[in-house]
C-alpha positions in Angstrom: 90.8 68.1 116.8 92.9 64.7 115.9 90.4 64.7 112.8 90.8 68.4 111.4 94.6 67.6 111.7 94.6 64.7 109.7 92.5 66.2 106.8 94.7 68.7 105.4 92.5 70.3 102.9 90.3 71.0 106.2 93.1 72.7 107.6 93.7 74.8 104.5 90.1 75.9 105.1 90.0 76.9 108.4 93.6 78.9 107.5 91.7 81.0 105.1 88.8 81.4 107.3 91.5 83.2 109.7 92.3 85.7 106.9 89.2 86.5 106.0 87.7 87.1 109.8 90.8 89.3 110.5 90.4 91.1 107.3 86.6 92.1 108.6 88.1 93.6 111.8 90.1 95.9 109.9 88.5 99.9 108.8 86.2 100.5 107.4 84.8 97.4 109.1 83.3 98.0 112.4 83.5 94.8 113.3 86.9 94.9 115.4 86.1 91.9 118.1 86.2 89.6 115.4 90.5 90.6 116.3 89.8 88.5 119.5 88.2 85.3 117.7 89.9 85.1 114.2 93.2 83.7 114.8 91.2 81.0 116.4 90.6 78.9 113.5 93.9 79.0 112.4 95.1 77.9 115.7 93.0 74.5 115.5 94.5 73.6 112.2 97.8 73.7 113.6 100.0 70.5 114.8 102.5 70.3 117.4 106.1 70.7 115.8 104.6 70.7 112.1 106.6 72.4 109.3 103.0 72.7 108.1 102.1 75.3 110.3 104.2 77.9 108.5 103.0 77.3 105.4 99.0 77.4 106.8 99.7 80.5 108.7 101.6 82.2 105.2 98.9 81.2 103.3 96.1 83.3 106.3 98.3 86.1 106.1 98.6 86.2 102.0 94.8 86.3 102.1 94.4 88.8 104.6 97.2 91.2 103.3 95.9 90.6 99.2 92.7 91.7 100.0 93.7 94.2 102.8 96.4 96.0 100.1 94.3 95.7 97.2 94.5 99.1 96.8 98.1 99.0 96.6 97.0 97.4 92.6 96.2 101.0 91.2 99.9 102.2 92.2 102.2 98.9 91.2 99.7 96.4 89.5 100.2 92.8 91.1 103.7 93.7 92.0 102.2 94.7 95.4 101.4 90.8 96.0 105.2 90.5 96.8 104.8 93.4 99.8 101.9 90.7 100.6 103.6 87.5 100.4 106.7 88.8 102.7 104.6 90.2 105.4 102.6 87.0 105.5 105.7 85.1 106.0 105.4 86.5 109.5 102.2 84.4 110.4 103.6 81.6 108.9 106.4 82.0 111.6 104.2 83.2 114.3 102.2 79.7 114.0 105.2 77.9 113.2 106.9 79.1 116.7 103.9 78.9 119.1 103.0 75.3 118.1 107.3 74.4 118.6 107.0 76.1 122.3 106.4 74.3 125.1 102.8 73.7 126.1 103.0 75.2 129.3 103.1 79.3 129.6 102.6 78.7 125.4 99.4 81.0 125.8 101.4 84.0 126.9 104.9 83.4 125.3 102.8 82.9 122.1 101.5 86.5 122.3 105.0 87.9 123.1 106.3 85.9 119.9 103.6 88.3 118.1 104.7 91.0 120.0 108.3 90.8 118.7 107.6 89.8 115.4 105.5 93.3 114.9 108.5 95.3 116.4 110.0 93.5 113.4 107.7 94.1 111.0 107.8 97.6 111.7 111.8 98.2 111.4 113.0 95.4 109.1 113.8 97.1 105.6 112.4 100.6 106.5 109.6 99.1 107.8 105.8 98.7 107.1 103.6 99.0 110.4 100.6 99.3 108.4 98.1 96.6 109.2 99.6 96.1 112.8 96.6 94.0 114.8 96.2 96.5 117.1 94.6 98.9 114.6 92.1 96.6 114.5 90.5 98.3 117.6 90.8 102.2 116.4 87.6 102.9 117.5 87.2 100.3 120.7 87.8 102.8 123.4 87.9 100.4 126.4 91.6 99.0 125.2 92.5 102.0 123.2 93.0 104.1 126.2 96.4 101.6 127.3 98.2 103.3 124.1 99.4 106.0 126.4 101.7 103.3 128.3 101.9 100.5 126.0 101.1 101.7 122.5 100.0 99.8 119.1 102.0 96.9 120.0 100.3 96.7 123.6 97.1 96.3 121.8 98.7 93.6 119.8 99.5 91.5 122.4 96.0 91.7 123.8 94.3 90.7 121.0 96.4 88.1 120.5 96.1 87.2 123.8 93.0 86.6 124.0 92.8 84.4 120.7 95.6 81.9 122.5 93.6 82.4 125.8 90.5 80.8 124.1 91.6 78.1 121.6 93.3 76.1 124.9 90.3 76.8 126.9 88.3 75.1 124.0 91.1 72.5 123.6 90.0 72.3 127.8 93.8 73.3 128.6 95.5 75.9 130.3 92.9 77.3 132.9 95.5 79.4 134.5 96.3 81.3 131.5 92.4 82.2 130.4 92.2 83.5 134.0 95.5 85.6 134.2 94.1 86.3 130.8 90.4 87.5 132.0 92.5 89.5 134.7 94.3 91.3 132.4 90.9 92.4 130.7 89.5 93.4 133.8 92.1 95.5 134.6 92.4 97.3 131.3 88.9 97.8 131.4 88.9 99.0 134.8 91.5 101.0 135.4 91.8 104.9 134.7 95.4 105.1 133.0 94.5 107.8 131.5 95.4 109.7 134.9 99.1 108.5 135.1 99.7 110.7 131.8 101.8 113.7 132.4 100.0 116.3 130.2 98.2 119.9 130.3 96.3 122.0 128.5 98.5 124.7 126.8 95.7 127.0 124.5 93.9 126.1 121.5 94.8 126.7 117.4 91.8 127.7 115.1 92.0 125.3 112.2 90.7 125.4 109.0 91.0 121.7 107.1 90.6 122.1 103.2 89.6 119.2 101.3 89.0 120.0 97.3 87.9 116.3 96.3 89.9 115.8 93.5 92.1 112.9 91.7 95.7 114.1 91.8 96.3 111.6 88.8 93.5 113.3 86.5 94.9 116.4 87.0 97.8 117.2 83.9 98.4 121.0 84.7 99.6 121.1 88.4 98.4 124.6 88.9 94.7 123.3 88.8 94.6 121.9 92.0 96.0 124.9 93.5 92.9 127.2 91.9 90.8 124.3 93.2 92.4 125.1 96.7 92.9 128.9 96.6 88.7 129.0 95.2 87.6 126.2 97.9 89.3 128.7 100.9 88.5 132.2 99.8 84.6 131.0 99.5 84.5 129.4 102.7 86.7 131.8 105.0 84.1 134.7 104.9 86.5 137.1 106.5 87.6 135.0 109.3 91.0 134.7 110.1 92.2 130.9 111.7 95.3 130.8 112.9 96.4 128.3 110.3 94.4 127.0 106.9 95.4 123.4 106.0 95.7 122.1 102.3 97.0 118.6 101.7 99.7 117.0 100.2 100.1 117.5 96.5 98.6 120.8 96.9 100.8 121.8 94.0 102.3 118.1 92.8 105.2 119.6 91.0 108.5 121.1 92.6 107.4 124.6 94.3 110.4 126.6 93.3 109.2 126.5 89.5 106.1 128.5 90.5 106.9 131.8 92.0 103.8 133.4 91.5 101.7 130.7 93.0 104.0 130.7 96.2 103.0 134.8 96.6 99.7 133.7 96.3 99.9 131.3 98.9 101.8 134.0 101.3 99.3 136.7 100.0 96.2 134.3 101.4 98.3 134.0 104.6 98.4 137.8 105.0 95.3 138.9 104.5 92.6 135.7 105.9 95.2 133.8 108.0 98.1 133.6 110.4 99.6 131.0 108.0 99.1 127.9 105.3 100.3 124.5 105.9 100.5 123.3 102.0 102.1 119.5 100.5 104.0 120.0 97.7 107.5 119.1 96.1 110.7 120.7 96.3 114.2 120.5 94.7 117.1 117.5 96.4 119.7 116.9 94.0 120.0 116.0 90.4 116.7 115.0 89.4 115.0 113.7 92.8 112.6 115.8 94.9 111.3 116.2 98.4 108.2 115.5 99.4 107.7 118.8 101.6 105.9 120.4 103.7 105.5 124.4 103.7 104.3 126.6 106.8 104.1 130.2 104.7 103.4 133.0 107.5 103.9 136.3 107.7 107.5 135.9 108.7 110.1 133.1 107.3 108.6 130.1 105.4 109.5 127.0 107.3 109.9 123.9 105.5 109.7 119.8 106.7 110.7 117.1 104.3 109.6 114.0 104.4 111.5 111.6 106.3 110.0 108.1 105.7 109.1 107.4 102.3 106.0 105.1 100.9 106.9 102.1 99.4 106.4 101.3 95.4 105.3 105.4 95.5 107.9 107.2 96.7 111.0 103.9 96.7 110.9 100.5 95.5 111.5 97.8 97.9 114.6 96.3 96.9 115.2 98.7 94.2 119.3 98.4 94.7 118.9 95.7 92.4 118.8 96.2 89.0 116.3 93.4 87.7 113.5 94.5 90.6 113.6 98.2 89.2 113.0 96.7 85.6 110.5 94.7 86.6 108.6 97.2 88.5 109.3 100.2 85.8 107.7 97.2 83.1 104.7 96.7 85.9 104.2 100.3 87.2 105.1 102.3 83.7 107.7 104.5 85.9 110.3 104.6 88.6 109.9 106.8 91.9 112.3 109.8 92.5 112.1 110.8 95.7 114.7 111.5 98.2 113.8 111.5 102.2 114.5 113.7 104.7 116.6 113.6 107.5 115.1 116.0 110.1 112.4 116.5 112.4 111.5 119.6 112.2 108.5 121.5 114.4 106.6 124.2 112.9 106.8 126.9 115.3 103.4 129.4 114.9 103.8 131.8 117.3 104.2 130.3 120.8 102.3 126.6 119.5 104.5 123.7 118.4 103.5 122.2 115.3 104.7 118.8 114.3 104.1 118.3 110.5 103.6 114.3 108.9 103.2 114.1 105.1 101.3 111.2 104.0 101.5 107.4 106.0 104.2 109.3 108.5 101.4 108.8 111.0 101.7 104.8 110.7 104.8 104.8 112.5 104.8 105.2 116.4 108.1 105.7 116.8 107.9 109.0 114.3 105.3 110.3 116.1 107.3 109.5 119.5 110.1 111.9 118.7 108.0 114.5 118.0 106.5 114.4 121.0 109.5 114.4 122.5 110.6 117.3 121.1 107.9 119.5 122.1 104.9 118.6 119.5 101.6 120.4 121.0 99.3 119.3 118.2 99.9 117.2 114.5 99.1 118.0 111.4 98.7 115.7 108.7 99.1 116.2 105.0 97.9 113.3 102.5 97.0 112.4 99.1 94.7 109.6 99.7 92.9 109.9 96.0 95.2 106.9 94.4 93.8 104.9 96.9 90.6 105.0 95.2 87.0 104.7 97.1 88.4 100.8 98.9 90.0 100.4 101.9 93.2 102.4 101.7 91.6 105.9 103.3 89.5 104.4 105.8 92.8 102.2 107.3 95.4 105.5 106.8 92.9 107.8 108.9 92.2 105.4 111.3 95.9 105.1 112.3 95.2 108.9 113.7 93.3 107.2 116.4 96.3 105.2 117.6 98.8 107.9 117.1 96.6 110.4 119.3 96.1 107.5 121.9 99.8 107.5 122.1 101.0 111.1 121.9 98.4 112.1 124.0 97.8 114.6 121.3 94.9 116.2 118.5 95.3 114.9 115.4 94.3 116.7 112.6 94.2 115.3 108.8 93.9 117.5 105.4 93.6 115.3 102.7 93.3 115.7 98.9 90.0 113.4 98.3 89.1 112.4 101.6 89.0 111.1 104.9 90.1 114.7 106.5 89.1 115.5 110.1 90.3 116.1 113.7 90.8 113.5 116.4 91.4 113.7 119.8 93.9 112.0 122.6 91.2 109.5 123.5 90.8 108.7 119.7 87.5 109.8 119.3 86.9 111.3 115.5 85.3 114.6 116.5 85.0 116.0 112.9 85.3 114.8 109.1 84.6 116.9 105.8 81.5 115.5 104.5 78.7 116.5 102.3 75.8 115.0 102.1 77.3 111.8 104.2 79.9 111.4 101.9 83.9 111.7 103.4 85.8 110.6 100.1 86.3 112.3 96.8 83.7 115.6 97.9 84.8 119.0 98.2 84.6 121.2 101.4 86.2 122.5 104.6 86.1 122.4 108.5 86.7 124.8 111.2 87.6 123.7 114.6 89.2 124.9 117.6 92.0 122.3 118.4 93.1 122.0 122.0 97.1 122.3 122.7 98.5 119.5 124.5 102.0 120.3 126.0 104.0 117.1 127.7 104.4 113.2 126.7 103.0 109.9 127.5 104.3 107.3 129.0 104.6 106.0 125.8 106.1 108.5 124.2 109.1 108.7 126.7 109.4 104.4 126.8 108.1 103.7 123.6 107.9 99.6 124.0 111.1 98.9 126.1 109.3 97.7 129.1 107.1 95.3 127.4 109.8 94.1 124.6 112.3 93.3 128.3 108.6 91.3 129.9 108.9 89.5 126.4 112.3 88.8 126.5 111.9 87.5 129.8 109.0 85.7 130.2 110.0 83.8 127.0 113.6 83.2 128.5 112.2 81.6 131.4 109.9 79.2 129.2 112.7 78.2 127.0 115.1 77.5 129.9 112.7 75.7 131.8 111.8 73.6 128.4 115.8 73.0 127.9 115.6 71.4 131.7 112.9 68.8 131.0 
């Protein structure tokens, strides 16, 4: 150890050997334990109370987040490095703050440091809960099942956790904490919590998911991805009547109200093969910005749902209040958003089920997702155009945060997207279903029917959200700090 921390250029490697071991646990990768070792390396090129931690664990997390956000280039060029370099400042605190703690109780304070500094990342300037390390195990069902009670963040702390746990067992330090730490495990792994939810069935809702397969940015004449839709649905119905057909955001990428004919086709299609269709589209704000909407047409009232939390560089420019960042991004990007957000949450009611509607990367926030629950959410749709993200990363990591949204709504998820990944998942966070033809889930055309279960009731989660485990942070770490401030 004393020689890797004298050899700085050594250090610098084992930093971006962190960044590129997390990057591997992320989706598409199924590779997700690599969460529990990766930080590891990073960890031994630290020093105690060394202003060169920060910069080692900024430069782990500019790796991981350039090539995690690479998609991000098709949208806003390099400009999207920026987004990069400010959420890798956060691992250059994180290291910076564990290695200025106090040795002792360092394993779990250090874990509750990344705890907090997520609940950050996740509300600082709109917030960006993206690449959160939890998401890292989507698919690990074993820890999943504690996002009922603890949620994304929960899952965090774990796999941080465990990397802390391990580096001072290596270092041949801090027994205690790799054994509370190997309790912890035990218990998650153990223990049903699935049984101290609150939930019950409440019916089912025929579904059918439309995904045409096309490139919303090839398309000039916004009326052809409609036809594309309206052919795709009457072909594949064959006289059967769901209860709701699903087509995805940018179903008609133009404001709605320009195009009365195509909204009396859509109502038309609702009367005759369908209790109703959930569409993405635009619709009139003021002056010249738009909504990103949501319409329900059924056979009574349209019912519409505007987007409340917008995507950044696509729908808003980070920083944009300042002149010189909009010219720079119009010069990079070629344009400047217009898009206005919502203010309400509003529930789709179909009949006697409770609908909650999310338009695009809604789903990555937990705390969205929470209020609708809370309101009386019995199953969530998602709309999304997914096709500027290209065939890389960006679809695999959006549909994967349905996983972690239904393991903490205790709630079916199901996704209609405009290229791909569109499917149903279910309150354990298990992908029951995708469109695919002929293995393929992005940029093909076709449909899925399913009968989605109801869910009435919330999680513990959903009625917390992460209050009990920011107060143990708050805590635990108070008690370290005073008892450092003692000695």
């Amino acid at each position: 150890m004393d020689k890797i921390r004298r050899n700085f250029f050594l250090r610098f490697i084992l930093s971006i050997l962190s960044g590129i071991a997390i990057f591997f646990a992320f989706p598409p990768f199924r590779t997700g334990f690599l969460a529990f070792l990766g930080f590891i390396p990073l960890l031994a090129a630290s020093s105690e109370n060394s202003k060169s931690n920060f910069f080692l664990g900024t430069a782990a997390g500019f790796l991981f987040y350039s090539l995690s956000f690479f998609w991000l280039y098709n949208l806003a060029g390099f400009f999207y490095m920026l987004l990069a370099l400010y959420l890798s400042l956060f691992w250059g605190l994180f290291l910076y703050l564990v290695f200025a703690l106090p040795s002792r109780g360092r394993v779990f304070t250090g874990a509750f440091t990344w705890f907090l500094l997520e609940i950050i990342v996740s509300c600082l300037f709109t917030g960006f809960p993206w690449l959160l390390l939890g998401l890292s195990q989507w698919q690990n069902f074993r820890i999943l099942k504690i996002a009922g009670i603890f949620g994304i963040y929960g899952i965090s702390f774990l796999v941080i956790l465990a990397n802390l746990a391990l580096f001072h067992f290596f270092k041949k330090k801090h027994f205690t904490s790799l054994f509370l730490s190997l309790l912890i495990f035990g218990a998650v792994f153990v223990f049903p919590f699935e049984r101290l939810q609150k939930t019950e069935a409440a019916g089912e809702m025929s579904v059918m998911v439309v995904q045409p397969g096309i490139i919303s940015s090839e398309q000039k004449d916004p009326g052809k991805i409609f036809a594309a839709l309206k052919e795709l649905t009457w072909e594949n119905i064959n006289g059967g009547r769901p209860d709701i057909v699903i087509w995805p955001e940018g179903s008609l990428p133009d404001d709605i109200d320009r195009y009365p004919g195509l909204k009396k086709e859509v109502k038309k299609l609702a009367e005759k093969n369908a209790s109703a269709v959930l569409l993405g589209t635009f619709s009139k704000a003021e002056g010249e910005l738009l909504y990103n909407s949501a319409f329900l047409f059924g056979t009574d009232a349209v019912q519409v749902y505007n987007k409340n939390r917008l995507a950044p560089f696509g729908e808003f420019i980070p920083g944009g209040r300042w002149r010189v960042i909009r010219s720079v991004f119009q010069d990079t990007a070629g344009y400047i958003p217009m898009v206005k957000h919502g203010e309400s949450k509003t529930l789709f009611i179909l009949g006697d089920k409770r609908i909650a509607p999310l338009i695009c990367f809604e789903n990555v926030f937990p705390s969205m997702v929470a209020e609708f629950n809370m309101k009386g959410a019995e199953v969530f749709l998602v709309v999304t155009n997914d096709s500027w993200y290209g065939r890389f990363l960006g679809p695999y990591q959006h549909f994967a945060h349905n996983s972690m949204r239904a393991a903490e709504s205790g709630k079916y998820f199901v996704q209609s997207s405009l290229s791909g990944i569109s499917g149903v998942v279910s309150p354990g966070g298990h992908v029951l279903e995708t469109v695919r033809k002929e293995g393929e889930q992005l940029f093909v055309a076709g449909v899925l029917f399913y009968k989605v279960p109801l869910i009435r009731g919330e999680t513990i989660y959903s009625r917390l959200g992460d209050l009990p485990l920011f107060l143990i942070s708050i805590l635990f770490t108070g008690v370290v700090l005073c008892g450092m401030r003692k000695n």
